[in-house]
C-alpha positions as CSV (number, residue, x, y, z in Angstrom):
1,X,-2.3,-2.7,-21.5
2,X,-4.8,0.2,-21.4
3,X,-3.7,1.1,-18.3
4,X,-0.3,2.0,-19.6
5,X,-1.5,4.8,-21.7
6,X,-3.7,6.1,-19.4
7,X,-0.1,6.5,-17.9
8,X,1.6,7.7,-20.4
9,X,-1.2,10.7,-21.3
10,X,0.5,12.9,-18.8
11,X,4.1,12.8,-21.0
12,X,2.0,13.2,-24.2
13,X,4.2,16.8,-25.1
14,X,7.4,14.7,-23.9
15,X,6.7,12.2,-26.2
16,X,5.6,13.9,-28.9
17,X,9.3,16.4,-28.8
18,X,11.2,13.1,-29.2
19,X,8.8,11.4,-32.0
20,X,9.6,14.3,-33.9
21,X,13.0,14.8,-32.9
22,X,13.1,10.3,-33.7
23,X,11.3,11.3,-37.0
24,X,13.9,14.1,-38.0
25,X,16.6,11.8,-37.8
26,X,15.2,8.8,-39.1
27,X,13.9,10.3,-42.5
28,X,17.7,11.7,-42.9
29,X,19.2,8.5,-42.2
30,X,16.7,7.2,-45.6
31,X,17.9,9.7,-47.5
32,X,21.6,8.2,-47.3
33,X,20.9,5.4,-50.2
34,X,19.0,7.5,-52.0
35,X,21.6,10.2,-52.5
36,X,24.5,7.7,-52.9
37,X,22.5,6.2,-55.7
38,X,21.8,9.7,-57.3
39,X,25.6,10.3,-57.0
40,X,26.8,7.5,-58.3
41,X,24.3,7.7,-61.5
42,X,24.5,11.5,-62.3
43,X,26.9,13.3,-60.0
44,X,30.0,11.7,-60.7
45,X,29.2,11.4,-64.6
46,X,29.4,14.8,-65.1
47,X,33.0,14.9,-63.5
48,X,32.2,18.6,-62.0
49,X,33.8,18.4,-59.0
50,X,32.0,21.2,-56.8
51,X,28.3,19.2,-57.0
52,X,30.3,16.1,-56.0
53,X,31.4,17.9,-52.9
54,X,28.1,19.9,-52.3
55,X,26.4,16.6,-53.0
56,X,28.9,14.9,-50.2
57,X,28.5,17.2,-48.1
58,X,25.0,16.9,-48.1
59,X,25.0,13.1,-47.4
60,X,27.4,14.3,-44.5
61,X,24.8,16.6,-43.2
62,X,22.2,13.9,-43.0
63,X,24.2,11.4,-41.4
64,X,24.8,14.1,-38.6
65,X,21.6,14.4,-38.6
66,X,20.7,11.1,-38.0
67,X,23.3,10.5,-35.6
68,X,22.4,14.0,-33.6
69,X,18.6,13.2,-34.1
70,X,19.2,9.7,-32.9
71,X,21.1,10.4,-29.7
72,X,18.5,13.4,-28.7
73,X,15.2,11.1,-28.8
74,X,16.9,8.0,-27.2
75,X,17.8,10.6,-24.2
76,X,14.4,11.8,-24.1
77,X,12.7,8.6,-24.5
78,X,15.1,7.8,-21.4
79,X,13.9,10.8,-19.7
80,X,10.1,10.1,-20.5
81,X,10.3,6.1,-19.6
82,X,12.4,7.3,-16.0
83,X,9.7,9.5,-15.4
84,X,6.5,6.8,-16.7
85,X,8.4,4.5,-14.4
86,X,8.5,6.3,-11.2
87,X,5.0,7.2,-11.3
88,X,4.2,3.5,-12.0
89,X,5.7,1.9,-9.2
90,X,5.0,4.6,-6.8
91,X,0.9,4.3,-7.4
92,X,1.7,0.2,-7.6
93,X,3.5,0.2,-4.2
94,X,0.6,2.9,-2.7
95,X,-2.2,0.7,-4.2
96,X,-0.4,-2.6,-2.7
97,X,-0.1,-0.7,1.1
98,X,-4.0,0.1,0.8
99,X,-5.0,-3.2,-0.1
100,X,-7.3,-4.6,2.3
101,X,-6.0,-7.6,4.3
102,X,-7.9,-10.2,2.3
103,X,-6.6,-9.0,-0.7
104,X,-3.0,-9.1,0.1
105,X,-3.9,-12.9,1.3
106,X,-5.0,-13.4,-2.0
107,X,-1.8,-12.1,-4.3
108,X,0.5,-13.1,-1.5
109,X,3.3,-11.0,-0.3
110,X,6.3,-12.3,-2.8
111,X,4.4,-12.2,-5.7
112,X,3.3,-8.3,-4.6
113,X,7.1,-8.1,-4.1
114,X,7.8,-9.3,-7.5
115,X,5.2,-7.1,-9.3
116,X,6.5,-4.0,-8.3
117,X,10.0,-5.2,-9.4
118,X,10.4,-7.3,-12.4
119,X,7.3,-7.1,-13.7
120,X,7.5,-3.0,-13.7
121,X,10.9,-3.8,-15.1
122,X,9.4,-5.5,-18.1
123,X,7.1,-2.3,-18.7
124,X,9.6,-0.2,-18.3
125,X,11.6,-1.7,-20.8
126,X,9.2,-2.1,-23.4
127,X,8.2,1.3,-23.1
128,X,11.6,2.7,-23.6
129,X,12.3,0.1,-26.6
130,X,9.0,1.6,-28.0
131,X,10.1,5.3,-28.1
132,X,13.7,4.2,-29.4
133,X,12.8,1.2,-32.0
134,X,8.8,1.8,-32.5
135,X,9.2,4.8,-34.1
136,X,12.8,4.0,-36.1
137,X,11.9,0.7,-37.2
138,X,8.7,1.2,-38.8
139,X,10.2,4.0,-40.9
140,X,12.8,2.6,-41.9
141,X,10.6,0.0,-42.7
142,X,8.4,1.9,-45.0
143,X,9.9,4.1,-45.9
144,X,12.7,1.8,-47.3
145,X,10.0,0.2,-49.4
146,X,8.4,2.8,-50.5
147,X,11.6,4.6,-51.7
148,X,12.8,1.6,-52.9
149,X,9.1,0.8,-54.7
150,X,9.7,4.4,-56.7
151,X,13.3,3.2,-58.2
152,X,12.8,0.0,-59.1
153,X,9.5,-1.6,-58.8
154,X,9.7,-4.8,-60.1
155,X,13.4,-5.1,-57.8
156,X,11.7,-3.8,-54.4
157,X,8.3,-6.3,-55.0
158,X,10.9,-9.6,-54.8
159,X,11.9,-7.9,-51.6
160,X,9.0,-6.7,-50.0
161,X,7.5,-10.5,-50.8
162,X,9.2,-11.7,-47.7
163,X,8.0,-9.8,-45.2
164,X,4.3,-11.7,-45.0
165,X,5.6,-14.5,-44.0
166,X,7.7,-12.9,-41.5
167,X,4.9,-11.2,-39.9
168,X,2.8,-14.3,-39.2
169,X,5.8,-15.3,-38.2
170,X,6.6,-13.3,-35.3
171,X,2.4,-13.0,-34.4
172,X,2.2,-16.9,-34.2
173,X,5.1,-17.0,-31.8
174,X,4.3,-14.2,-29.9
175,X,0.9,-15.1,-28.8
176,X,2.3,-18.3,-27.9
177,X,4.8,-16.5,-25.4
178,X,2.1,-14.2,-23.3
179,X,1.2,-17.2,-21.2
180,X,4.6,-18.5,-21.2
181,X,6.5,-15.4,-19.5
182,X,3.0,-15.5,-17.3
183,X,4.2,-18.6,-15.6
184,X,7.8,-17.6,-15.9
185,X,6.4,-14.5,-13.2
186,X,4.8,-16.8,-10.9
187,X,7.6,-19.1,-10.8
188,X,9.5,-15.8,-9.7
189,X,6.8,-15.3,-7.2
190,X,7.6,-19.0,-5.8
191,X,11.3,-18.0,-5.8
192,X,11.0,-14.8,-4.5
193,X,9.1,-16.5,-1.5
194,X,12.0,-18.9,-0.6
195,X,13.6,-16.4,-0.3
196,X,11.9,-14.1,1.9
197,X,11.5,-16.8,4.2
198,X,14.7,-17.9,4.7
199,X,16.1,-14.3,4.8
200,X,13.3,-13.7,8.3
201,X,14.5,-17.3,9.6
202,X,18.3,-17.0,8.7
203,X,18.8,-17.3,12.4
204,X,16.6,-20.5,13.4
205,X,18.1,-22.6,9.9
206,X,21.5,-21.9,11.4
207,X,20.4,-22.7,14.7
208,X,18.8,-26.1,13.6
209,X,21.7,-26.7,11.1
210,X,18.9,-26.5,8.2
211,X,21.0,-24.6,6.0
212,X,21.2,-27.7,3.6
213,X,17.5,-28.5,3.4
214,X,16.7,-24.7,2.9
215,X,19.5,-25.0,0.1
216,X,17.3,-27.7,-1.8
217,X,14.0,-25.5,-1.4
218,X,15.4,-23.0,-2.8
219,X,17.4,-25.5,-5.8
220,X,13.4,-26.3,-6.3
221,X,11.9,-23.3,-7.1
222,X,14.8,-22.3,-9.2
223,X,14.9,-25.2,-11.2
224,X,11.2,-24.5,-11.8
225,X,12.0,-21.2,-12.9
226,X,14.8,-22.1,-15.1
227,X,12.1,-25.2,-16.9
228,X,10.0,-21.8,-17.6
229,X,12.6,-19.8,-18.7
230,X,13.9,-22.4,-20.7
231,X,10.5,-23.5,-21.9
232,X,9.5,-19.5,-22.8
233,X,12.9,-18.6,-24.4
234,X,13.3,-21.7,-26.5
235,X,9.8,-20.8,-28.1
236,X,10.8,-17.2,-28.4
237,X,14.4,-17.9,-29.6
238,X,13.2,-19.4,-32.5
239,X,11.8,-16.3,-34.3
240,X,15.1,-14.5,-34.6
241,X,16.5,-17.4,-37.0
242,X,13.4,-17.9,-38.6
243,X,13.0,-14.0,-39.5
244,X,17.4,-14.2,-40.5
245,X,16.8,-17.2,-43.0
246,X,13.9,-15.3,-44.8
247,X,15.6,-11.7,-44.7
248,X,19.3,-13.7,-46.1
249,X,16.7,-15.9,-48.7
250,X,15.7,-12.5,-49.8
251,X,18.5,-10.8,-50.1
252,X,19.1,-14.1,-52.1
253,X,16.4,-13.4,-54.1
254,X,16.9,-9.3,-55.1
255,X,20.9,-10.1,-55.6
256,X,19.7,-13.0,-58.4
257,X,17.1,-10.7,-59.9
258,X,19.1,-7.6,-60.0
259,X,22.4,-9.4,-61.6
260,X,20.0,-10.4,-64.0
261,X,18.4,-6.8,-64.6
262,X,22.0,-5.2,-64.5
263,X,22.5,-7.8,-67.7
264,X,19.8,-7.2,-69.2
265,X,20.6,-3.2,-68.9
266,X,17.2,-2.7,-66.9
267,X,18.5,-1.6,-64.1
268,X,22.1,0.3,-63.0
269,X,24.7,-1.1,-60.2
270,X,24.0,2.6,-58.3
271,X,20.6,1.1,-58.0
272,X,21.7,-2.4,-57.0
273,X,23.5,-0.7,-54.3
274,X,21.2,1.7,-52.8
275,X,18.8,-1.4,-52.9
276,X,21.2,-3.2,-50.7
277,X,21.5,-0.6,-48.3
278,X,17.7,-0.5,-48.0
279,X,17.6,-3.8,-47.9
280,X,20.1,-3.9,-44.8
281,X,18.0,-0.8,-43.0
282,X,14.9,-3.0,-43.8
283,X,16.7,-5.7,-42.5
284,X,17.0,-4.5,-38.9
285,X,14.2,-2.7,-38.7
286,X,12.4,-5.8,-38.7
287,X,14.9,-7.1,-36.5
288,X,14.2,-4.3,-34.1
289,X,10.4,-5.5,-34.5
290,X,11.0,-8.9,-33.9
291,X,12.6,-7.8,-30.8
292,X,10.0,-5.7,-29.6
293,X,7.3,-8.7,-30.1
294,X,9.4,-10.8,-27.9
295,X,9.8,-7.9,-25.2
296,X,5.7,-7.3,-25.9
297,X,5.1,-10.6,-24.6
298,X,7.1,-10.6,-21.1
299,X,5.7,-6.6,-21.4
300,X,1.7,-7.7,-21.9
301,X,2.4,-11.1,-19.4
302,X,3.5,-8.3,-16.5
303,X,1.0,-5.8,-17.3
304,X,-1.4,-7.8,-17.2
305,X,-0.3,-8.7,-13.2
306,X,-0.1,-5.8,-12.4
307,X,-3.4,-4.5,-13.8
308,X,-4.9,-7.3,-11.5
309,X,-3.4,-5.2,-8.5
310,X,-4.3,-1.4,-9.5
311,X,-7.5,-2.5,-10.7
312,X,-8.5,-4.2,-7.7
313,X,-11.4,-2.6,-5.9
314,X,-11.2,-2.3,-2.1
315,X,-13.3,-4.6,-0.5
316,X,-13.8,-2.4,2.3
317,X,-15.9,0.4,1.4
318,X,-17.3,3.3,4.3
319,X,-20.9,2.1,4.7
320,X,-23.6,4.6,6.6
321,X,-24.1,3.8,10.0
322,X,-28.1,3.8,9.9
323,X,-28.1,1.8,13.3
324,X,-28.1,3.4,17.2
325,X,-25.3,1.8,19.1
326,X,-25.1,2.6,23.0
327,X,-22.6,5.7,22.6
328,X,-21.9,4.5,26.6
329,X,-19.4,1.7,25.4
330,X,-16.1,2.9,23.8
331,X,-15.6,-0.7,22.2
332,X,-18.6,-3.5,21.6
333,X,-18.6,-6.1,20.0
334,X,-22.2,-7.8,18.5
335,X,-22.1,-11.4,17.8
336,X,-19.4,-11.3,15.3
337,X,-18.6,-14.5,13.2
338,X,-15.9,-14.6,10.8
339,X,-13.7,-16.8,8.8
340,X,-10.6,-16.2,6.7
341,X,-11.9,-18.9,3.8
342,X,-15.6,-19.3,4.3
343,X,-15.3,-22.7,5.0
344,X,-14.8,-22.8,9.3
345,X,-15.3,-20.3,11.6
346,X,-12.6,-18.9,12.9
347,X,-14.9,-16.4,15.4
348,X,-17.8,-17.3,16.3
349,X,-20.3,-14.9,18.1
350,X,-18.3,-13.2,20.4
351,X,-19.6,-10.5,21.8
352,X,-18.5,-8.3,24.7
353,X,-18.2,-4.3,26.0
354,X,-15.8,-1.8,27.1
355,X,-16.6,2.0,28.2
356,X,-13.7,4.2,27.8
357,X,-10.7,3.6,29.9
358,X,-11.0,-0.1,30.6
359,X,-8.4,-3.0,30.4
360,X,-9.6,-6.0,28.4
361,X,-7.3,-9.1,28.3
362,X,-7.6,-11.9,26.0
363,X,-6.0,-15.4,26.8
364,X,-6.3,-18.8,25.0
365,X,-4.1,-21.2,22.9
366,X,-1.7,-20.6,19.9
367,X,-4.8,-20.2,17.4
368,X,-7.7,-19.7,19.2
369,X,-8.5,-16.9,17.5
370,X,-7.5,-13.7,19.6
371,X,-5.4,-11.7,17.5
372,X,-8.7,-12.6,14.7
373,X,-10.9,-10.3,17.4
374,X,-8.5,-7.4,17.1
375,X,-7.9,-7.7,13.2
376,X,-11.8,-7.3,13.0
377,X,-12.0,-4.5,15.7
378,X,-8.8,-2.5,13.2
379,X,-11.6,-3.6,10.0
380,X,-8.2,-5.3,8.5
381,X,-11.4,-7.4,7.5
382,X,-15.0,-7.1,7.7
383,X,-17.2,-9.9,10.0
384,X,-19.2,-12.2,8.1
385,X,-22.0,-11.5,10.6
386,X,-22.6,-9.3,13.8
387,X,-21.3,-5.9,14.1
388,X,-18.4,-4.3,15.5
389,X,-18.3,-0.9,16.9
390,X,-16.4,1.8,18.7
391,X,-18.0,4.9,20.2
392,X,-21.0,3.1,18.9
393,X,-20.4,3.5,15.4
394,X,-20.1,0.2,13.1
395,X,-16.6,0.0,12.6
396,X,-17.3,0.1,9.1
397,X,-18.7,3.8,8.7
398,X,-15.3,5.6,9.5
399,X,-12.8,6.1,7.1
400,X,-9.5,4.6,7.1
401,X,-7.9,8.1,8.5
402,X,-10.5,8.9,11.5
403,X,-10.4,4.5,12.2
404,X,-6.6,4.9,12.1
405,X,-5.6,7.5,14.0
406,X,-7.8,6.0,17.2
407,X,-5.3,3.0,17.7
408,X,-1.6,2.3,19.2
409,X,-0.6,-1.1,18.2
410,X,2.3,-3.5,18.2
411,X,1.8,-7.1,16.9
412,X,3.1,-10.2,17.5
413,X,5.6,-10.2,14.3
414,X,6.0,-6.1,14.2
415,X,8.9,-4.6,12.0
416,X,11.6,-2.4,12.8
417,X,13.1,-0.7,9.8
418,X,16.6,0.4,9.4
419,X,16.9,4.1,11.1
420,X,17.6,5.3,14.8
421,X,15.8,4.5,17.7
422,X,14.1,8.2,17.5
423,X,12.5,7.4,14.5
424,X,11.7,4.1,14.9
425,X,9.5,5.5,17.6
426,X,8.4,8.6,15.8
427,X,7.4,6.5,12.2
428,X,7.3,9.3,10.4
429,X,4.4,11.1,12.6
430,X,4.9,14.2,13.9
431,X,6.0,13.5,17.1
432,X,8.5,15.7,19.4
433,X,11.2,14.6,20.8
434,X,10.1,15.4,24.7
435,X,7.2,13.2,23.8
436,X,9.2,10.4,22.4
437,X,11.3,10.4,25.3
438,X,8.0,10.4,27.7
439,X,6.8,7.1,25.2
440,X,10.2,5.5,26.2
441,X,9.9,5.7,29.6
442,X,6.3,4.8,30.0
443,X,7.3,1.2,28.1
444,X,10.4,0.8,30.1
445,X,12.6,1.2,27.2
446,X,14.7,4.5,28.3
447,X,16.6,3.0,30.6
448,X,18.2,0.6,28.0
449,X,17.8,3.2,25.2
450,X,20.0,5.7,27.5
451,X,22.5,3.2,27.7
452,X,23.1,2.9,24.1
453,X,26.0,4.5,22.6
454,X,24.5,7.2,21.1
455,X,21.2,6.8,22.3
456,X,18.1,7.9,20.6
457,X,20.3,9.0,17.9
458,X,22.1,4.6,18.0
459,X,21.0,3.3,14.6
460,X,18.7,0.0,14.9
461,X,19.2,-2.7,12.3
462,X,17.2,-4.1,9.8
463,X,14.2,-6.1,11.7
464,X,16.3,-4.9,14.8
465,X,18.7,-7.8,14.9
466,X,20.7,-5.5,16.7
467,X,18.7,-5.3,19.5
468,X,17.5,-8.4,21.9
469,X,14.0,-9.5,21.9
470,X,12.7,-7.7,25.2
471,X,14.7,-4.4,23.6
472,X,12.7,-4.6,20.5
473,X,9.5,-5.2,22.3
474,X,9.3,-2.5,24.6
475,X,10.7,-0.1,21.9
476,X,7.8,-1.2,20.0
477,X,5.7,-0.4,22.8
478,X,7.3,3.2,22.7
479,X,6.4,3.6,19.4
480,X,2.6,2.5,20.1
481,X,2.0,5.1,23.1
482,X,3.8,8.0,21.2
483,X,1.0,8.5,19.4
484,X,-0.9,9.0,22.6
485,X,-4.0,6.5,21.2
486,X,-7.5,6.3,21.8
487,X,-7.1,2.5,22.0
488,X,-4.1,0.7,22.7
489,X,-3.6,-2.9,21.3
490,X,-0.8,-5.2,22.8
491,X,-0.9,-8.4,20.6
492,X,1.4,-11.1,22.8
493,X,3.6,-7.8,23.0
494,X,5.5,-8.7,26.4
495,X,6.3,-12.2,25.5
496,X,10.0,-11.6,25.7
497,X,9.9,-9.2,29.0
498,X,10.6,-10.7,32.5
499,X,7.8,-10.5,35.0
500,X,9.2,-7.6,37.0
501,X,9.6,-5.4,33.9
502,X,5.9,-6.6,32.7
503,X,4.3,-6.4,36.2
504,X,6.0,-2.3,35.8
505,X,4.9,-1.8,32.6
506,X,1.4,-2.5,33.2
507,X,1.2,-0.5,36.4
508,X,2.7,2.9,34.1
509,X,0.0,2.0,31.4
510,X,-2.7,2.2,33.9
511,X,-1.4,5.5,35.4
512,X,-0.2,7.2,32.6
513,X,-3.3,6.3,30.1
514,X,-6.5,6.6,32.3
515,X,-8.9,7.7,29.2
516,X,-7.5,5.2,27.1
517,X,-9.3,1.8,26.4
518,X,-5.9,-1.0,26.6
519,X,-6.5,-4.3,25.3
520,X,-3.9,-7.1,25.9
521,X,-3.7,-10.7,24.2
522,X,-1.4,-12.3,26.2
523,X,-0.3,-16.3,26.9
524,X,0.6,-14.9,30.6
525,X,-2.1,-14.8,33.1
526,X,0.0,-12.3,34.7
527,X,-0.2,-10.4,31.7
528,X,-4.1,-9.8,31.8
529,X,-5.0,-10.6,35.7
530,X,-5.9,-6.5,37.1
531,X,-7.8,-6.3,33.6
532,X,-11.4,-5.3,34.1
533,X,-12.8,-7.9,31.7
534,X,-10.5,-10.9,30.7
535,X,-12.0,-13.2,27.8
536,X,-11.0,-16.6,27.4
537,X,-10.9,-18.3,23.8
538,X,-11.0,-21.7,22.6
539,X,-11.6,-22.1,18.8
540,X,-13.0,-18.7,18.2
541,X,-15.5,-19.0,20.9
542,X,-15.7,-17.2,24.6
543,X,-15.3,-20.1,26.7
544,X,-15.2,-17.4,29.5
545,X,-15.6,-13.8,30.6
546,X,-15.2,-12.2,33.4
547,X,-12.3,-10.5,36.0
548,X,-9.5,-12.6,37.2
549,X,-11.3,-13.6,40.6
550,X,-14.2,-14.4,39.0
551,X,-12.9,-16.9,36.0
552,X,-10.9,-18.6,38.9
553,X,-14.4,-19.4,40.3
554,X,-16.2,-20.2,37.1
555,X,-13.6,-21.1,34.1
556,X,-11.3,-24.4,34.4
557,X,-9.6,-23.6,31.7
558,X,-8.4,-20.2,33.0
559,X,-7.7,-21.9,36.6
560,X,-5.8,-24.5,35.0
561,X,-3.5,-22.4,32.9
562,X,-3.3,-20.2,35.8
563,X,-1.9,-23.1,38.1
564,X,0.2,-24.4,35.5
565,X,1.8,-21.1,34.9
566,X,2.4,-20.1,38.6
567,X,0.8,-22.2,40.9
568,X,-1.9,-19.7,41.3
569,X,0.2,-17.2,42.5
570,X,1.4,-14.1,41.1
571,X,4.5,-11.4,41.2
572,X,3.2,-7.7,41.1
């Protein structure tokens, strides 16, 4: 929970102007009993009518000053938490986009999903229940006692003698419910996951007629989430009766005493009655505290998550680059080995070079580890051994801007967001529209772009579902090359073109980008046969290197998938 001040120090003037303002009107709203007591005990007695009205209209002006002060420190507190909240999820969401690959592996993406949604929600609320019942309740709360401690000792001591056992109360069960809302999160994670899923596969669970089996994965998480629910808020219901029976047994207790003092002519009913007034303002202001506890405990359980994401140091840190790399080669790689759990290899020594302006291709099975070789050239992780450079520099010596801005990518499962084709392409970079156009062409996507009702200007859908899967590849593509990059990544990125459109593709890359170093992972031999160095992998090893003419020659399992793919031939 530190964290959340740290947060809050920046509103400390905000919050100060609505404590007081929260002060103000709680101190006026103790006054009530008090006066009503004095009234009833001196005021009317002396049957002079204009202190009875000044005296009225002085309980009048308090309870407008309540009410006013009241309604004032709420909206500000509303103001303050708006404002708290904002900031939180905007540095949450920034800190969960700059986490390193590994690290997002390890939180996963629904439960990221989840922390920057419910459990901010949880903060959120606790911090606005805080500025409207943290400061009311404990005044009211002693202030009722003390007020109530300076009329009638003995009378305010049976009442005050309750709230000890409430307290341990309401700690015991709320230390018990931090771990309980902490599995209730994660079983959101787990939900939130089912349903991320199935909203990416909608299409393939109708298509397999799945939509039952999907229903009872999802019935599976939920049911675990409602045993947590049910589990946390059984526990946590239980201190609202608990703290009602021992306010009502006390109220109990100061209505047998006090009958007996008004008896006994020790004490006056004006007394008795501003007792019970206190007594009722006492009365929900531990309420309000008993509340707070149970919204401390989902608040502490979801701060605590996210604490685990904004405190998490980057594993990848910008190390000097003490070596001398062969400046010669744009992109050279040094017996890298790597694996994703540190229990088998998922690279092992590979090692190859490029000079500026050369094609590499990478072919090999569904797991072989090629789209691994470009995750550790991009440093989405770091090699376990060996070292990967570019302009012979470790990889690991430029910052994320300069490493960045040197590559055009589109992956295997890219993302197209919900906006025109024109900025789709453009992704928020500032990118002309002449050049856009020029990025369209070169991917072979204007033609079918042009053809769109409104053109650049058609809106795409969300994950382009308006679009076919050749459309959303190429404009993809387009959105790679307007960046004009330095190196240009196409991960399995002409899966879905025909061989005409890929064969013209590859011949306007090669004319059009002459500087630039293209790399191509590719199932298609066609794909990656004019490359100047093709590698193939087999379980994270290079089973072969070379140019198309020569692998024929020397790898059988580059001639075979050749054959099998097109008899050997090839459409250009």
């Amino acid at each position: 929970m530190k964290w959340v001040l740290e947060y809050l120090k920046p509103l400390g003037k905000r919050i100060s102007a609505g404590i007081t303002v929260k002060v103000i009107g709680t101190l006026a709203e103790l006054m009530i009993p008090f006066l009503l007591s004095y009234i009833l005990d001196n005021v009317i007695k002396s049957n002079n009518v204009g202190r009875i009205v000044i005296y009225g209209v002085i309980m009048a002006a308090c309870a407008l000053i309540a009410c006013i002060g009241n309604i004032v420190a709420n909206r500000m507190a509303a103001k303050t938490t708006m404002l708290f909240a904002t900031r939180m999820r905007r540095e949450l969401f920034s800190k969960t986009l700059n986490l390193s690959a590994r690290e997002t592996d390890k939180f996963t993406i629904p439960s990221l999903e989840s922390r920057i949604t419910s459990d901010t929600y949880n903060v959120q609320n606790f911090i606005g229940m805080m500025q409207r019942m943290g400061i009311r309740a404990p005044i009211l709360l002693l202030g009722g006692s003390a007020i109530t401690l300076i009329m009638d000792s003995k009378l305010a001591l049976v009442m005050i003698a309750t709230m000890p056992l409430i307290f341990i109360v309401v700690y015991s069960i709320s230390r018990m419910g931090v771990p309980l809302y902490s599995r209730v999160q994660q079983s959101v994670d787990g939900m939130v996951r089912v349903v991320r899923e199935d909203a990416q596969g909608i299409r393939v669970i109708k298509a397999l007629s799945k939509v039952d089996y999907e229903n009872g994965r999802y019935d599976k998480a939920n049911m675990t989430l409602r045993r947590n629910e049910s589990r946390a808020g059984i526990i946590m219901s239980v201190v609202n009766p608990i703290m009602t029976l021992l306010m009502n047994l006390g109220i109990v207790a100061v209505i047998a005493v006090s009958a007996h003092f008004v008896a006994t002519n020790r004490s006056t009913a004006a007394t008795i009655i501003a007792f019970m007034q206190y007594f009722t303002l006492i009365s929900m202001a531990m309420m309000s505290l008993s509340r707070m506890f149970v919204m401390y405990t989902k608040c502490a359980a979801s701060a605590n998550r996210i604490a685990s994401v904004m405190e998490c140091e980057s594993e990848l840190g910008i190390t000097e680059d003490d070596s001398n790399g062969d400046e010669s080669y744009h992109i050279s790689f040094e017996n890298v080995t790597f694996s994703y759990l540190g229990k088998k290899d998922n690279v092992k020594n590979v090692s190859f070079k490029l000079k500026r302006g050369e094609r590499l291709g990478i072919i090999g099975a569904t797991g072989s580890g090629k789209s691994t070789v470009l995750r550790l050239l991009m440093r989405f992780y770091d090699a376990d051994s060996g070292t990967v450079r570019i302009n012979g520099k470790d990889v690991r010596s430029y910052t994320p801007e300069e490493r960045t801005r040197m590559f055009g990518v589109v992956f295997q499962n890219d993302f197209i967001y919900a906006d025109t084709v024109e900025e789709n392409i453009r992704f928020g970079r500032d990118i002309t529209r002449d050049e856009i156009i020029e990025a369209a062409k070169l991917a072979q996507a204007h033609e079918f772009i042009s053809a769109l009702p409104k053109g650049y200007s058609n809106e795409v859908a969300t994950a382009g579902t308006n679009l076919s899967g050749g459309q959303k590849q190429r404009l993809l593509i387009s959105r790679a090359l307007a960046g004009h990059p330095e190196i240009l990544i196409l991960d399995d990125s002409s899966s879905a073109l025909d061989y005409k459109t890929d064969s013209n593709l590859r011949r306007a890359l090669s004319e059009a980008l002459p500087e630039s170093t293209v790399i191509t992972v590719a199932q298609r031999v066609s794909s990656v046969k004019n490359c100047d160095l093709i590698l193939v992998i087999e379980d994270g090893e290079i089973i072969g290197s070379g140019t198309h003419d020569e692998l024929m020659e020397s790898c059988t399992e580059y001639k075979e998938i050749s054959d099998s793919q097109m008899g050997g031939a090839f459409l250009d």
